[in-house]
C-alpha positions in Angstrom: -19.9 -6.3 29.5 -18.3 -9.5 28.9 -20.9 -10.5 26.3 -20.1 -7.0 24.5 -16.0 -8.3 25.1 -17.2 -11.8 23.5 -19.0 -10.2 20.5 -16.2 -8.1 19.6 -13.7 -11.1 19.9 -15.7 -12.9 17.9 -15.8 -10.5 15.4 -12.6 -9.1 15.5 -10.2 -11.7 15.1 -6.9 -11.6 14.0 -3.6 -8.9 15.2 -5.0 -6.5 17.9 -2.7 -4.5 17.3 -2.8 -4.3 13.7 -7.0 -3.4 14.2 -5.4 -0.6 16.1 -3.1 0.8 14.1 -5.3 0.9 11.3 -8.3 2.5 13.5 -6.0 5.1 14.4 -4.5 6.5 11.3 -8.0 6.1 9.6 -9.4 8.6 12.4 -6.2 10.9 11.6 -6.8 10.7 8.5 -10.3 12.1 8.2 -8.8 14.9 10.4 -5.9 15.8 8.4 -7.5 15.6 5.0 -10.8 17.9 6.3 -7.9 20.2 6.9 -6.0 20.1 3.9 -9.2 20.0 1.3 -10.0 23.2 2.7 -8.2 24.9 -0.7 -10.5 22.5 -2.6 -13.8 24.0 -1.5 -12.5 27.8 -2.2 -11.2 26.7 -5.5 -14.0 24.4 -6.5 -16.6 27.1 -5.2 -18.6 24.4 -2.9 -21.2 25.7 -0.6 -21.4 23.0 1.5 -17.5 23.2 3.0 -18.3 19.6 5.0 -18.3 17.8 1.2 -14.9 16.3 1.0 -15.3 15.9 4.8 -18.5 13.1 4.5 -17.2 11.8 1.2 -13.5 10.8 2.3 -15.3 9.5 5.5 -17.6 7.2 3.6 -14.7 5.6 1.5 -12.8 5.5 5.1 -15.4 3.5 6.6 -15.8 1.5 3.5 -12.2 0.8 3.3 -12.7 -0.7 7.4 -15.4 -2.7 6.2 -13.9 -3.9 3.3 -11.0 -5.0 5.3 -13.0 -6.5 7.9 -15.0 -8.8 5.2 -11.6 -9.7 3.6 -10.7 -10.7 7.4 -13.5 -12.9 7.6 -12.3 -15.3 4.6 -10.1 -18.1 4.9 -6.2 -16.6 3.5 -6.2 -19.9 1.5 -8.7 -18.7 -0.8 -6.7 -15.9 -1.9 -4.2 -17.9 -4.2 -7.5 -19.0 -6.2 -8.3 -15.4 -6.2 -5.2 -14.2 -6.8 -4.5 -15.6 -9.9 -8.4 -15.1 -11.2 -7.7 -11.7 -11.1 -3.8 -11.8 -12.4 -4.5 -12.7 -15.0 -7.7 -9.9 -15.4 -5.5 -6.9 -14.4 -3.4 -7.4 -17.4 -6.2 -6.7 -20.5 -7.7 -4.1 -17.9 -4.0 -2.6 -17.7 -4.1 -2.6 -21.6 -7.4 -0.8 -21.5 -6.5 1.5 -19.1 -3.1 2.3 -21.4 -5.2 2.8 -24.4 -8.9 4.8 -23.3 -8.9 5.0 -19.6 -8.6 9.0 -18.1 -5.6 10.9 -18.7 -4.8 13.2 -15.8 -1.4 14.7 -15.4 -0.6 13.3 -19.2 -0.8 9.6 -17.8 -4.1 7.1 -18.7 -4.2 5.5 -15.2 -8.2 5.5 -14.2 -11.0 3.6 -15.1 -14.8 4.6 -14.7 -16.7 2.3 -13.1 -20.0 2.6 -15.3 -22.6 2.3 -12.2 -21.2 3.5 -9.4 -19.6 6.3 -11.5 -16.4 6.1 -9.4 -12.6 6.1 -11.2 -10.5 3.7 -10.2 -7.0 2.2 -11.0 -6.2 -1.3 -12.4 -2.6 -1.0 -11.2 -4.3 -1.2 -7.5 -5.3 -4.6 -8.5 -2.8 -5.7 -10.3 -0.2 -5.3 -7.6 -2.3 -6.7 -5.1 -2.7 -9.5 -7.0 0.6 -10.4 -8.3 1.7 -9.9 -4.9 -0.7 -12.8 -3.6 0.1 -14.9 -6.8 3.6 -14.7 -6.4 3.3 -15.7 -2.7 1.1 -19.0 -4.1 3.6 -19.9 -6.7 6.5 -19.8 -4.3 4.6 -21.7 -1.5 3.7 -24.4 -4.0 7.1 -24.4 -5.2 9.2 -24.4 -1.9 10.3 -28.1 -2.1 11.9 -27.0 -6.2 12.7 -23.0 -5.4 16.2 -23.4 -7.2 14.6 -24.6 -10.1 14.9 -21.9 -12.5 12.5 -23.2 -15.4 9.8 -24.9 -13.7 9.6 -22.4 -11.1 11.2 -19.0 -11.3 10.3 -18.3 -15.2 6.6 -18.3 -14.7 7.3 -16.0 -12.0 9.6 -13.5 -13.9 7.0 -13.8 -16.9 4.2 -12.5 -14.0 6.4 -10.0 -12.6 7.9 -8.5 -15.9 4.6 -8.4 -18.0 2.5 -6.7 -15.1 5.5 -4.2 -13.8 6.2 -3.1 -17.4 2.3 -2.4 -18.0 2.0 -0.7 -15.1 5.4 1.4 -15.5 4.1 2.8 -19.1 1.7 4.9 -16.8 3.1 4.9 -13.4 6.8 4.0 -13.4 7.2 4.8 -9.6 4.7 2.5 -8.4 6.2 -0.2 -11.0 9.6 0.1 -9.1 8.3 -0.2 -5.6 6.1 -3.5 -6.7 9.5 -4.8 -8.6 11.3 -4.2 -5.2 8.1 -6.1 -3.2 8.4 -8.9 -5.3 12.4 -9.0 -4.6 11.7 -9.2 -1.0 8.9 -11.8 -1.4 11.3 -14.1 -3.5 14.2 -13.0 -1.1 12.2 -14.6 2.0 11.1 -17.1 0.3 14.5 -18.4 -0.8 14.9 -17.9 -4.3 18.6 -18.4 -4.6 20.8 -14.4 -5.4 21.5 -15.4 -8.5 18.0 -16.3 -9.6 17.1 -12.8 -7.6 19.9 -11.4 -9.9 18.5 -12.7 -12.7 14.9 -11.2 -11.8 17.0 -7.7 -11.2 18.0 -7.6 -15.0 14.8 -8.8 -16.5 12.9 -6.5 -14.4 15.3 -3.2 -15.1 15.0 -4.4 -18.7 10.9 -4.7 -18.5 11.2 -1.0 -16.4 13.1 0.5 -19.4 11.4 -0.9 -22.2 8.2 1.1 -20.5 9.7 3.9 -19.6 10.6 4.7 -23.1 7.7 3.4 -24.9 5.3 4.9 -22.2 3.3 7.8 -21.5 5.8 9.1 -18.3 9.4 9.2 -20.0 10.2 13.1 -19.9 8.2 13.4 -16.4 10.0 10.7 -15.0 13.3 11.3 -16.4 12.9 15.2 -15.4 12.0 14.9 -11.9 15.4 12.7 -11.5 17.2 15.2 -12.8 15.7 18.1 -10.9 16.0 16.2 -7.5 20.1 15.3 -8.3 20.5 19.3 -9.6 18.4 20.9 -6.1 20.9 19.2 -3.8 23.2 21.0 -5.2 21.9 24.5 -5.7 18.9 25.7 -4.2 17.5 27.1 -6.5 16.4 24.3 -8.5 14.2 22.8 -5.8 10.9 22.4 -7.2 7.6 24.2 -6.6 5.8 21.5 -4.5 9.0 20.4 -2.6 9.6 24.2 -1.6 6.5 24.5 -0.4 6.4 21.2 1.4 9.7 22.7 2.7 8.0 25.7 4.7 5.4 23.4 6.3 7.8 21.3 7.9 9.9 24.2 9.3 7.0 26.3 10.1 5.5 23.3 12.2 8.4 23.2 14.4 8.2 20.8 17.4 4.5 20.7 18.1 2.7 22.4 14.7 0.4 24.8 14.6 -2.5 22.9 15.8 -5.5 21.2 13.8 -6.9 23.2 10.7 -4.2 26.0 11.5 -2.2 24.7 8.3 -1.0 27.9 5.7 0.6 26.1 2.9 -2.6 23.6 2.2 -3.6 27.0 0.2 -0.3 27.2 -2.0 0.7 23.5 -1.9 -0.1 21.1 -4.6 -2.0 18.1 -3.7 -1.8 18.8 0.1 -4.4 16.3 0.9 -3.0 13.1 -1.0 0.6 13.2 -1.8 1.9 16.0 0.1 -0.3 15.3 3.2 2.4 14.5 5.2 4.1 17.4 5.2 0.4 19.1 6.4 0.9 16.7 9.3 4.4 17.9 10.0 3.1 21.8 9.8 -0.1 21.1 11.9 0.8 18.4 14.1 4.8 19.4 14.1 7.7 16.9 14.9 5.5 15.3 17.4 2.8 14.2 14.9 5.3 13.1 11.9 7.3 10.8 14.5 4.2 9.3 16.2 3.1 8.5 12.4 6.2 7.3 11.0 5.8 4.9 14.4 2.9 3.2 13.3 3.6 2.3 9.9 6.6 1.0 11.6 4.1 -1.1 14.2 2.4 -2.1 10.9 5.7 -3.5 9.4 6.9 -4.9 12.5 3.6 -6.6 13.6 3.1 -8.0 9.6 6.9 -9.6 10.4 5.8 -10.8 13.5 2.8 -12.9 11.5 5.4 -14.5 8.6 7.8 -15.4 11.6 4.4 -17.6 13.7 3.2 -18.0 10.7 3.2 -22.2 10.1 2.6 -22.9 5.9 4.7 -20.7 3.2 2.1 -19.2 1.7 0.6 -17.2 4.7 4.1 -16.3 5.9 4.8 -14.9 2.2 1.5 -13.5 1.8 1.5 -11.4 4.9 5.5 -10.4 4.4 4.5 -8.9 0.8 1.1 -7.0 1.9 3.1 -5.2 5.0 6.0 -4.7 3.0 4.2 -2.8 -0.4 2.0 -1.0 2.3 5.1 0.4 4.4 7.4 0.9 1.6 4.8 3.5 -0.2 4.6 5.2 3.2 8.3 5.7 3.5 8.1 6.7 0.1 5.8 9.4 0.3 7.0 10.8 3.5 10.8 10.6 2.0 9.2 12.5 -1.0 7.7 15.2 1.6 11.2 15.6 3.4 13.1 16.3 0.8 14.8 12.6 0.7 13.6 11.6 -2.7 12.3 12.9 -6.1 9.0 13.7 -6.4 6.4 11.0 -7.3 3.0 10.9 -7.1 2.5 8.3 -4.9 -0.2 8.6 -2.2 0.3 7.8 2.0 -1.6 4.7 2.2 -4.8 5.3 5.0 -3.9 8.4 5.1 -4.1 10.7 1.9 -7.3 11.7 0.5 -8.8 8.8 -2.4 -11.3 6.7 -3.9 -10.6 3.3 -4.5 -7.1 3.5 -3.4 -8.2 3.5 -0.1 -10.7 -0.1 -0.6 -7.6 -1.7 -2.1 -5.5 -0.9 1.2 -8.3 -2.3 3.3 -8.4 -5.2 1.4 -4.5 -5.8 1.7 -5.0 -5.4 5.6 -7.8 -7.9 5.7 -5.6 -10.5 3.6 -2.8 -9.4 6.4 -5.6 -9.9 9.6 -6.8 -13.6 7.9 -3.0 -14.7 8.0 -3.2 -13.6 11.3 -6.5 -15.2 12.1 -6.1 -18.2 10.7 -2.8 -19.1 11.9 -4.3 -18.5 15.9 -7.1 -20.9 14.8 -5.0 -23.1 13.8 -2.7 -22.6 16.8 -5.6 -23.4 19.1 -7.1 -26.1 17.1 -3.6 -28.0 17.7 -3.6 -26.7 21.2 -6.9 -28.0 21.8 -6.5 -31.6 19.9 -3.0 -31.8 22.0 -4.8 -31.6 25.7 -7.8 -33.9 24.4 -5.3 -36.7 23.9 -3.7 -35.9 27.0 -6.7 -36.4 29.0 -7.9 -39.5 27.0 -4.3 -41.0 28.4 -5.2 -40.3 31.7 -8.4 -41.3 31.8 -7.3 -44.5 30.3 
């Protein structure tokens, strides 16, 4: 038993509780989303009704393994990486924008020629400028109020990659606009160079909104949302529907598999998957949810807060903080608190390499984590060795 405790220790380094959380709403998930895909296997005609089940648990598993290899590496590394693949998002971005697949009138996927997978360059690119900017403002910390050397470069990163991705995906462009706020914001960029990054970035958010494939979708789903507070009527389609599965769940829900509106609800398995939670699982199941990404935030904090060198500290604050803030999102989106927008539940919704991405932001988060108690001990350890060489002497 305590060689089986020592293996796993071993292997498993890093926030324990984090590992947790992320065990836990990965087993949900494959629960929910066999659930809501049922409307997928009567539409698609598939015989085999446990297809969506294995595949979403393969990329599940993959996603844990991913994460648990991205542990494994020193969090130092990354601001190599980081910028090695910065600077490769952007002509993949371009790509993408020009010839990549255009679903729901937006060219946001890329096949992957061998594997014959689509996936999205915006998933790298924020993950990447997120790490970058962490590096830059780590490096920079003794000259953070000094707006040419260090806070241009920055902007330049943050406008060029926000804009390219907001031609295609403007809401996913605003929440990695507001990550990189925070990031600078904690690591003390003075308000009026955070100002400064405000206006170029609402500039950079415009420019692509009007040059970009999203404009009338974007523009009309603001307008809808402002118009259905005020008469009913105007609620859209998806958000009515969501509507019924939240008050049809009631305190407890229906139980497991016994959702209804999977079968007239849009996208109940990725972005709407929250409210098949709430129907299924009831009040009970979207609290104990809303918890854990809220665990997730507060244990990421925890790590910037022990966290002894700038760039760990930052690099952990902006991973928790994109991951948490597209959960609120969607569940805000589900509830009726926002405008619609596409945006997925991270470990939770139904995807392909959305989900590898996540685990690789985790494992960055769990090497911060690691590292730091190696450290911790290391220091510990070098502390009582000197002790004891004064005594013995």
């Amino acid at each position: 038993m305590n060689q089986i405790k020592a293996w796993i220790d071993e292997q498993f380094k890093g926030d324990p509780i984090i590992w947790a959380i992320v065990i836990l709403l990965s087993m949900f998930s494959i629960l929910v989303v066999y659930s809501a895909t049922g409307t997928l296997v009567y539409k698609d005609e598939v015989v085999n009704t446990e297809q969506y089940l294995f595949k979403h648990s393969k990329l599940v598993f993959a996603s844990l393994v991913v994460m648990w290899l991205a542990h494994k590496i020193p969090y130092r590394k990354y601001a190599l990486y980081a910028r090695l693949f910065m600077f490769l998002s952007i002509p993949l971005l371009v790509v993408t924008y020009l010839f990549g697949s255009n679903i729901n009138e937006a060219n946001r996927w890329l096949m992957i020629p061998v594997i014959n997978q689509a996936f999205q360059p915006s998933d790298l690119a924020k993950l990447s400028l997120i790490a970058a900017l962490a590096a830059m403002l780590a490096k920079r910390q003794s000259n953070i109020k000094d707006l040419t050397g260090t806070l241009i470069p920055v902007i330049i990163s943050i406008g060029v990659i926000s804009a390219l991705i907001g031609m295609a995906n403007m809401s996913t462009a605003i929440l990695l606009l507001i990550t990189c706020l925070l990031i600078m914001f904690i690591g003390r960029v003075p308000l009026q160079h955070l100002a400064l990054v405000v206006m170029v970035g609402m500039i950079g958010l415009s420019v692509a909104m009007f040059t970009g494939q999203r404009k009338n979708t974007f523009i009309s789903r603001i307008e809808t949302f402002m118009d259905s507070k005020d008469d009913d009527s105007k609620v859209p389609f998806q958000a009515e529907q969501s509507y019924i599965a939240i008050a049809t769940g009631g305190i407890t829900g229906k139980g497991p598999g016994n959702s209804e509106q999977r079968n007239t609800l849009p996208h109940p398995y990725s972005d709407f998957i929250y409210a098949i939670i709430l129907e299924e699982y009831g009040m009970v199941g979207g609290v104990s949810v809303l918890f854990l990404y809220l665990a997730l935030l507060y244990r990421g904090m925890r790590i910037v807060a022990n966290s002894n060198k700038a760039f760990g500290g930052l690099l952990s604050a902006g991973l928790s903080f994109a991951l948490v803030i597209q959960a609120l999102v969607n569940m805000a989106v589900a509830v009726g608190l926002g405008p619609i927008t596409g945006l997925p539940l991270p470990l939770l919704s139904m995807g392909g390499t959305s989900l590898i991405f996540t685990g690789t932001a985790l494992g960055i988060i769990l090497s911060v984590s690691r590292g730091d108690h190696q450290e911790e001990a290391s220091a510990v350890g070098e502390t009582s060795k000197k002790g004891n060489q004064l005594r013995t002497a």
